[in-house]
N, C-alpha and C positions, 0 to 999 in steps of 0.2 A: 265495744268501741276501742277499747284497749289492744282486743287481737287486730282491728285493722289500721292501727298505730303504729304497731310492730310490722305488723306485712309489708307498711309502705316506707316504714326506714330502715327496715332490710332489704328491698326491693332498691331502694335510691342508694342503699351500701353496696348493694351488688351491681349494679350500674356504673356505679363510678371505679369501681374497680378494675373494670375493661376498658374504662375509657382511657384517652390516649391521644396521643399524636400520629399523625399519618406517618406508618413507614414506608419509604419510601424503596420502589424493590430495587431488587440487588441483579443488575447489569453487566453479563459477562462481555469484557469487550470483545470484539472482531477480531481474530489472529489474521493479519496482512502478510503474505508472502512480497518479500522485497526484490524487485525486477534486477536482474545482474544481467550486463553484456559482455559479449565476450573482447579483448582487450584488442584481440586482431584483427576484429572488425572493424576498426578506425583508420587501420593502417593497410587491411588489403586494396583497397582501392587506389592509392597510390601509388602503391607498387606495382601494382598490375599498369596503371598508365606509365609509370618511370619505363617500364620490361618495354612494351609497343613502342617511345619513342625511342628508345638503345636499341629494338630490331628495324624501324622507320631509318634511323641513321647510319645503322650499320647497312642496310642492304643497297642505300644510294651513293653511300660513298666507295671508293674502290678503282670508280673510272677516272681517273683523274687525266686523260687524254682528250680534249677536247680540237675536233679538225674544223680547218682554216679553210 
């Protein structure tokens, strides 16, 4: 009686010795590449329409003769 005395408060010492709280696992974040644009992409578009209307007025004007 004695030896299954001992077995079972060794057994319930070895039990609680693992026991524990949930760890909870270890989560490497997601490395995000950060979107860059380029700065002269905001401004080629306007340029490019400023240039068509400087060559729209430069090539109508010039006749300045108009007949009667």
């Amino acid at each position: 009686m004695k030896k299954i005395a001992l077995a079972a408060a060794l057994s319930l010492a070895a039990t609680t010795a693992f026991a524990g709280g949930v760890v909870e696992p270890v989560v490497e974040e997601e490395v995000v590449k950060a979107e860059t644009t380029s700065s002269s992409g905001g401004i080629l578009i306007p340029l490019l329409l400023l240039i068509v209307v400087a060559a729209a007025i430069a090539s109508s004007g010039g006749n300045d003769s108009i007949p009667q």
